[in-house]
Structure formats: structure tokens, C-alpha cells
Backbone bond lengths (Angstrom), bond angles and torsions (degrees), N, CA, C in turn:
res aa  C-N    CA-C-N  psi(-1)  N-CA   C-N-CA  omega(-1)  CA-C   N-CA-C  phi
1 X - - - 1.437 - - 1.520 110.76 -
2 X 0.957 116.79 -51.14 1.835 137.63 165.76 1.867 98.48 -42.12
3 X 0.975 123.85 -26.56 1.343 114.58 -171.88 1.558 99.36 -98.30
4 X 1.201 120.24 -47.77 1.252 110.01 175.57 2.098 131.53 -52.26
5 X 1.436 89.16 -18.43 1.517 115.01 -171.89 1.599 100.40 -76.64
6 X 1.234 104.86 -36.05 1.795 121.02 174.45 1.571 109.35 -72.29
7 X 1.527 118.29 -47.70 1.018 113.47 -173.57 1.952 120.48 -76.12
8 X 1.064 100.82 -35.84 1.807 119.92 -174.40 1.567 103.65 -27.84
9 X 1.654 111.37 -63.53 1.088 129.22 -143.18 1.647 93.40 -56.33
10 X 1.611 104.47 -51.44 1.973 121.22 -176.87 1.344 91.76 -58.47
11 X 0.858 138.66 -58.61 1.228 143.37 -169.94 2.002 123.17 -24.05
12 X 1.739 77.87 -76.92 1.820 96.32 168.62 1.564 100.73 -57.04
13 X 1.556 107.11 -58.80 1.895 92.64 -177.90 1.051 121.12 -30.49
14 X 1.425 120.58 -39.23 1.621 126.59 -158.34 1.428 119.39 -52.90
15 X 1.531 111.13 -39.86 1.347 140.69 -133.43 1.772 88.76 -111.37
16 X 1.258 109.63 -20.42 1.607 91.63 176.01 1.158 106.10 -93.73
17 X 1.687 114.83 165.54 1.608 112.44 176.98 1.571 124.28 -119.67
18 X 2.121 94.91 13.08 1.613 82.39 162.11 1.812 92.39 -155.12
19 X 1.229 109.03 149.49 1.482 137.83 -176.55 1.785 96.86 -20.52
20 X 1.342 93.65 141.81 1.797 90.54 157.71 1.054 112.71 -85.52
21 X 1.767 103.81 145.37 1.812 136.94 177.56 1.977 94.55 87.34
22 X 1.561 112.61 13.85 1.655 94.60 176.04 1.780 84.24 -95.81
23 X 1.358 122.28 160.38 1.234 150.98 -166.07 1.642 108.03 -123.55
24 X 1.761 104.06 88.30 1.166 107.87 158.42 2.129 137.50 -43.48
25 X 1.497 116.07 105.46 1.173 125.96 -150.18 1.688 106.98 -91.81
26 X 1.415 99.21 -3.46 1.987 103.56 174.49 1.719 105.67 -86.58
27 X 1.221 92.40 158.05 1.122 101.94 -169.34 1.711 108.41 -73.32
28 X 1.470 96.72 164.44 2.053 86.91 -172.97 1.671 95.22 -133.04
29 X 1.248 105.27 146.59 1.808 109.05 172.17 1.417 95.32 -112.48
30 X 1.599 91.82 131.96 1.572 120.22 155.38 1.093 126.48 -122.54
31 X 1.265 117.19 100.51 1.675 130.14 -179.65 1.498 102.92 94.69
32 X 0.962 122.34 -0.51 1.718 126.01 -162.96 1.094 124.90 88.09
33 X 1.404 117.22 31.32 1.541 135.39 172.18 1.309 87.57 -121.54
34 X 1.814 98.02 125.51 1.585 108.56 165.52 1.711 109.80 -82.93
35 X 1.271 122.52 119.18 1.494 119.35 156.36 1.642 115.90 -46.42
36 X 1.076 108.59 142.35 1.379 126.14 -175.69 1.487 93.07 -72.01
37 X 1.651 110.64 125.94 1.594 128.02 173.13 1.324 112.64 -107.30
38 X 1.684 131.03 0.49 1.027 136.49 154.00 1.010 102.94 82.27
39 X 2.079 122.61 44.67 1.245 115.74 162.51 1.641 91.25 -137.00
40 X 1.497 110.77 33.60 1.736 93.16 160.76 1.743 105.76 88.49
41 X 1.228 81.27 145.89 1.659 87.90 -173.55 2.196 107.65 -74.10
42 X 1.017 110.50 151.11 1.735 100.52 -178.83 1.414 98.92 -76.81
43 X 1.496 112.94 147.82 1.233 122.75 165.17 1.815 127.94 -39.87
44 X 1.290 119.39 132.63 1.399 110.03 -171.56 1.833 104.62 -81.56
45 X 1.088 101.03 150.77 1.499 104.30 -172.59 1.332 124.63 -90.82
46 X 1.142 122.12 138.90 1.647 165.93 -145.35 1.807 103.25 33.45
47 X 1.832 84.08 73.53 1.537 118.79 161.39 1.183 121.75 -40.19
48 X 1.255 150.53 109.91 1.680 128.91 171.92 1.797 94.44 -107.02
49 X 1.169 106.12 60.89 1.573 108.49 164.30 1.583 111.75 -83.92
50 X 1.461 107.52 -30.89 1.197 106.93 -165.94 1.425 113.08 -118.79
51 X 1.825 124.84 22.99 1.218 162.29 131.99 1.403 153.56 -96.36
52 X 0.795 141.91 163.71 1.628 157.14 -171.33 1.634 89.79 -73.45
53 X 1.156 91.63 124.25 1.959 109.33 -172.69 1.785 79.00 -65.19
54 X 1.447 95.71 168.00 1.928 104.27 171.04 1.194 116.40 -92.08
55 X 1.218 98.97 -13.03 1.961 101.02 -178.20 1.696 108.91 -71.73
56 X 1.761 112.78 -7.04 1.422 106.12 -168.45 1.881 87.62 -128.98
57 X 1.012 94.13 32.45 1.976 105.68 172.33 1.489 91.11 -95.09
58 X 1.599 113.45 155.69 1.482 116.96 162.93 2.235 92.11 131.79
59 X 1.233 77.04 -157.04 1.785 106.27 -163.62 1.878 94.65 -121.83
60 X 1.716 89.36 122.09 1.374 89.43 -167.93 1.898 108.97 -126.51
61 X 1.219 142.31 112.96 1.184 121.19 172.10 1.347 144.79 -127.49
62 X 1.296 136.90 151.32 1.647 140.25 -146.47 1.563 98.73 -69.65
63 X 1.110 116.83 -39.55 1.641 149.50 151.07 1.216 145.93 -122.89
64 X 1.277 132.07 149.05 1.231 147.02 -176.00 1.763 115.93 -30.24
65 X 1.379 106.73 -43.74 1.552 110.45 176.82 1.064 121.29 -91.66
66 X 1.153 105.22 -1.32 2.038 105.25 170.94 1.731 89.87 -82.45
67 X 1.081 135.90 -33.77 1.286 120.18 178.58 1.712 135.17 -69.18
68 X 1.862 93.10 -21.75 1.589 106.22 -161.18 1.873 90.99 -111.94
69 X 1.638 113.27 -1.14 1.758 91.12 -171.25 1.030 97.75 -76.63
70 X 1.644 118.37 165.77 1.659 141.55 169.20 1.308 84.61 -124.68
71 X 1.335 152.19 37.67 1.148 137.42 135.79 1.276 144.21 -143.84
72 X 1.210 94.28 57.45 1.579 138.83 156.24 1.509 111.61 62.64
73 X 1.350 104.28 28.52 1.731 120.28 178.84 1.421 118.71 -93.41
74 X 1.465 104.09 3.14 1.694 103.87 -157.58 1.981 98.59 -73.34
75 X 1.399 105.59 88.72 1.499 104.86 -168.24 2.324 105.51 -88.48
76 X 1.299 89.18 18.09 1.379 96.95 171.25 2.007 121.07 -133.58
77 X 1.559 74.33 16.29 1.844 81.56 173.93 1.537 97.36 -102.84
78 X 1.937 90.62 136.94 1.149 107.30 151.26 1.705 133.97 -109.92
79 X 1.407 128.30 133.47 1.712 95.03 -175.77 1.829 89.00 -111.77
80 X 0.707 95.29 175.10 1.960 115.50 -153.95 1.454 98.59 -139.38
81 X 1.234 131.09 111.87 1.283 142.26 175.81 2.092 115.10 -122.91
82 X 1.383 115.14 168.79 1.399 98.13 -170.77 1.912 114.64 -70.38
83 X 1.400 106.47 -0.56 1.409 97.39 179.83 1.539 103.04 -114.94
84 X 1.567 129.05 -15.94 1.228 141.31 -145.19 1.062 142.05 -139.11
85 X 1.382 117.19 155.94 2.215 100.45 167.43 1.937 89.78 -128.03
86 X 1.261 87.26 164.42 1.587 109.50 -170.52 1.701 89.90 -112.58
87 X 1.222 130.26 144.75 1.465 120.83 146.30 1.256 98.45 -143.42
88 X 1.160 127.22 -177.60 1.610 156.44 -147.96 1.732 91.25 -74.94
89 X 1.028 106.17 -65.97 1.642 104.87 175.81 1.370 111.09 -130.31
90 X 0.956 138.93 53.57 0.950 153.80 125.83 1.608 162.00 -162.00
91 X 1.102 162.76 160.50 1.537 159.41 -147.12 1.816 103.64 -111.82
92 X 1.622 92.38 155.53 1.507 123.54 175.71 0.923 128.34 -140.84
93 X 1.461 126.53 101.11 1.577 109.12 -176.48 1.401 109.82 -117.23
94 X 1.425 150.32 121.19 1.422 163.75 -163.04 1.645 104.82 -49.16
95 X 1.257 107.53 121.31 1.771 104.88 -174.03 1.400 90.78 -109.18
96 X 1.554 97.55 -113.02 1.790 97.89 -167.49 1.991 113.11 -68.46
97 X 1.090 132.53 132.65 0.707 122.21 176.24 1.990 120.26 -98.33
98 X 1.427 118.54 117.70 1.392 114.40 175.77 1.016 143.87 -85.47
99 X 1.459 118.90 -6.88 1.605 152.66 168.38 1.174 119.46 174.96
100 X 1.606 108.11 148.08 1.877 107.13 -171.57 1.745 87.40 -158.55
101 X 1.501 91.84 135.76 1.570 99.98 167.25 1.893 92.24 -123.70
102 X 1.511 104.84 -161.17 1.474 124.92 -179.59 1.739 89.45 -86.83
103 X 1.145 139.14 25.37 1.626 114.21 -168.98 1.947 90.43 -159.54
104 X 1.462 115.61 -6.65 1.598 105.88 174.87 1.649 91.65 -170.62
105 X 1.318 94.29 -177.54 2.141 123.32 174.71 1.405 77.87 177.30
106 X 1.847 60.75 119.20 1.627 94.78 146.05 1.772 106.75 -107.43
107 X 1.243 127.35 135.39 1.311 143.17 168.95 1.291 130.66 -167.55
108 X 1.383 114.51 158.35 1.667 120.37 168.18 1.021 115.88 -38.73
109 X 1.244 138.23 127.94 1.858 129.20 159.92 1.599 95.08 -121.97
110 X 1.890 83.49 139.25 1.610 102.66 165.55 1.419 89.86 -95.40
111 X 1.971 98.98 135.35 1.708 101.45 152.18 1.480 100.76 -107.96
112 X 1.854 103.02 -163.99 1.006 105.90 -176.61 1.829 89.11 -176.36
113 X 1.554 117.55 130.88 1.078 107.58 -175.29 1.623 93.81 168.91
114 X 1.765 99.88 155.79 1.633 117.05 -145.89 1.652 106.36 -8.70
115 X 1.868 98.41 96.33 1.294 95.79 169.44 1.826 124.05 79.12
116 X 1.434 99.00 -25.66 1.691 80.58 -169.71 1.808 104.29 -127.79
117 X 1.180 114.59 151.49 1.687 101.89 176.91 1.776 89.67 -128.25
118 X 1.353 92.85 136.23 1.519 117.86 148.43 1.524 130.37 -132.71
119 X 1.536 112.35 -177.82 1.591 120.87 -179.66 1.260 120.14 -102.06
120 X 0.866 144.44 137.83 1.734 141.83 172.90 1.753 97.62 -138.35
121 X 1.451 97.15 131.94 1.575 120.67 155.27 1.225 103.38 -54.94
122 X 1.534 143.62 146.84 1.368 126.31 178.95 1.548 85.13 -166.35
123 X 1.510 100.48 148.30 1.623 106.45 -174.68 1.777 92.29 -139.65
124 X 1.086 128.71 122.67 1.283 139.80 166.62 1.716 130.97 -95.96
125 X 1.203 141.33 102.34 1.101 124.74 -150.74 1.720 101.87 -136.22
126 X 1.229 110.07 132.74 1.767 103.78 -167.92 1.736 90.94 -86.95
127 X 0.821 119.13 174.75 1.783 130.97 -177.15 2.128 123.62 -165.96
128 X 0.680 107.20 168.08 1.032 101.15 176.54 1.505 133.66 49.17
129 X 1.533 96.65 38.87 1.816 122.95 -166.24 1.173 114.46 56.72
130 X 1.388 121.72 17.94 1.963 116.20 147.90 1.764 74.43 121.19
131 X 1.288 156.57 26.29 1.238 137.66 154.55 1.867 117.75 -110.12
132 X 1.280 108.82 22.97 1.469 99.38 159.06 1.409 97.45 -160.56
133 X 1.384 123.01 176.97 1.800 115.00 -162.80 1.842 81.58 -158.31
134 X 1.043 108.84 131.20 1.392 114.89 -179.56 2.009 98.70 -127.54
135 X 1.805 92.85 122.47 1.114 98.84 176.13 1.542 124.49 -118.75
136 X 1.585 110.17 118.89 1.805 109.40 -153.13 1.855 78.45 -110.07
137 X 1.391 108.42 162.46 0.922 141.94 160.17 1.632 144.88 -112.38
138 X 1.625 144.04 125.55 1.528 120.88 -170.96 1.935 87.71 -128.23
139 X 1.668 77.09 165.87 1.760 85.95 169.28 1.518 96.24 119.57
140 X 1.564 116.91 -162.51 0.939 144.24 154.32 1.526 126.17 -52.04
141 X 1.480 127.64 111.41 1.100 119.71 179.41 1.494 124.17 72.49
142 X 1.445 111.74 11.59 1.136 121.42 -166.87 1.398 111.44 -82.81
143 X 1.611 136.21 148.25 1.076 120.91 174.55 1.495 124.33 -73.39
144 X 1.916 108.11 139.45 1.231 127.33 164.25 1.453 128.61 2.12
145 X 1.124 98.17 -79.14 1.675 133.46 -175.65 1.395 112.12 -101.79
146 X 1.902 129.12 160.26 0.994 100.17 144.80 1.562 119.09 -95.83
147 X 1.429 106.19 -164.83 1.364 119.00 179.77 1.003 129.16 -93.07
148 X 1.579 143.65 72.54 1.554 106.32 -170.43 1.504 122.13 -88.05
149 X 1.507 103.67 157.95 1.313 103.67 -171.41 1.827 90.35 -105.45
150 X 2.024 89.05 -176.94 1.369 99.44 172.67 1.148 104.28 -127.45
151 X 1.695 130.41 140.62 1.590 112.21 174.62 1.632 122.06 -76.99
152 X 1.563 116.74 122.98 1.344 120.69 172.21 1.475 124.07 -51.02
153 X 1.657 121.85 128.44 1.430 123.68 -177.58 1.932 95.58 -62.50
């Protein structure tokens, strides 16, 4: 019995896997509450932080017949997807992003179109309870005015 009293103590040591007084740094659940490990809560899932909110997804146009042609002229439709814009001749895909709510983003867009790619600052903002989307631009070469669109039925 005396031998076992000798052995116990090595024993429990054995079974741990770091020194006593070192301070395990992963996070631990109690009850099913994770303790805070001091790397931030995980992102909530299907984020559009780093996309085009959905409320400004869809078929968008400068006028009425960019929405209704079937023959492939609509040179004032835009379509708006969660990474993108579509235009007549050319592509957008969302680079750096500088702010985004559920109702606009503002961000970098790479285009790319007959042959040439550039960047535009571009700020998108839905208005008028989700039926027109006005798209302004800053920087270099940026357009004048903005644009507003209308949303396609």
C-alpha cells in the first residue's frame, strides 16, 4: 500500500501535458459557453462584408428599355451580383472594400472590358425603398454625375 502512496503522485503528473503553474491559452467551454480566448468572436455566416449587400443584387436600368430589350442593346443595364456588376461591355468585381451596410458599399472595383482593365472608387446606394440604385463614382476618370438606375420587374 506504501508503494502505491509513492507512486500516485507520478502518476497524476503523467496524465497532464504541460508543467505546473504554465496557463493553458485555448479556449475552454463551460456549459456551452465558450470563454473568451482573446482572438475575437468568429465571423457570422454568409457575411456580405466582403460583398454587394443582396438588397442591391438584381437587374438595374438607366431606362425603361434597357430592361424590356431582347436584343441585346440594353447599353444601360446593369446586373449586380454578390461579388459584381455586369454592364453592356463590360465586368466588375469588388476589390478593397471601405464600408458596406444592407442598403450600399462603397469600394474599389476591378473592371475589365474590350481588352482593357481598370479601377474605379464606386459607391452604390439603393434609395427610394429598394426601387432605384444610384451609382456615383471618385478618383481619376471618374464619372461626372451620378447615375441613377431603376430596378427591373
Amino acid at each position: 500500500m506504501r508503494a502505491w502512496l509513492t507512486v500516485l503522485p507520478f502518476l497524476l503528473l503523467a496524465g497532464c501535458d504541460k508543467p505546473a503553474g504554465q496557463v493553458d491559452d485555448s479556449a475552454t467551454v463551460t456549459a456551452g459557453t465558450v470563454v473568451d480566448d482573446g482572438k475575437g468572436p468568429p465571423p457570422p455566416p454568409d457575411s456580405e462584408a466582403d460583398g454587394i449587400p443582396a438588397a442591391l443584387h438584381g437587374r438595374w436600368g438607366l431606362v425603361v428599355a434597357d430592361c424590356t430589350s431582347t436584343a441585346g442593346d440594353a447599353k444601360g443595364l446593369v446586373e449586380i451580383s454578390g461579388d459584381g456588376l455586369k454592364f453592356y461591355e463590360s465586368r466588375a468585381t469588388v476589390g478593397t472594400v471601405a464600408s458596406v451596410d444592407t442598403k450600399s458599399i462603397h469600394a474599389q472595383f476591378d473592371f475589365s472590358g474590350e481588352g482593357q482593365t481598370w479601377t474605379r472608387d464606386m459607391t452604390l446606394t439603393l434609395g427610394d425603398g429598394g426601387g432605384t440604385l444610384v451609382r456615383s463614382e471618385t478618383g481619376e476618370d471618374a464619372l461626372a454625375q451620378p447615375l441613377t438606375y431603376s430596378k427591373c420587374p
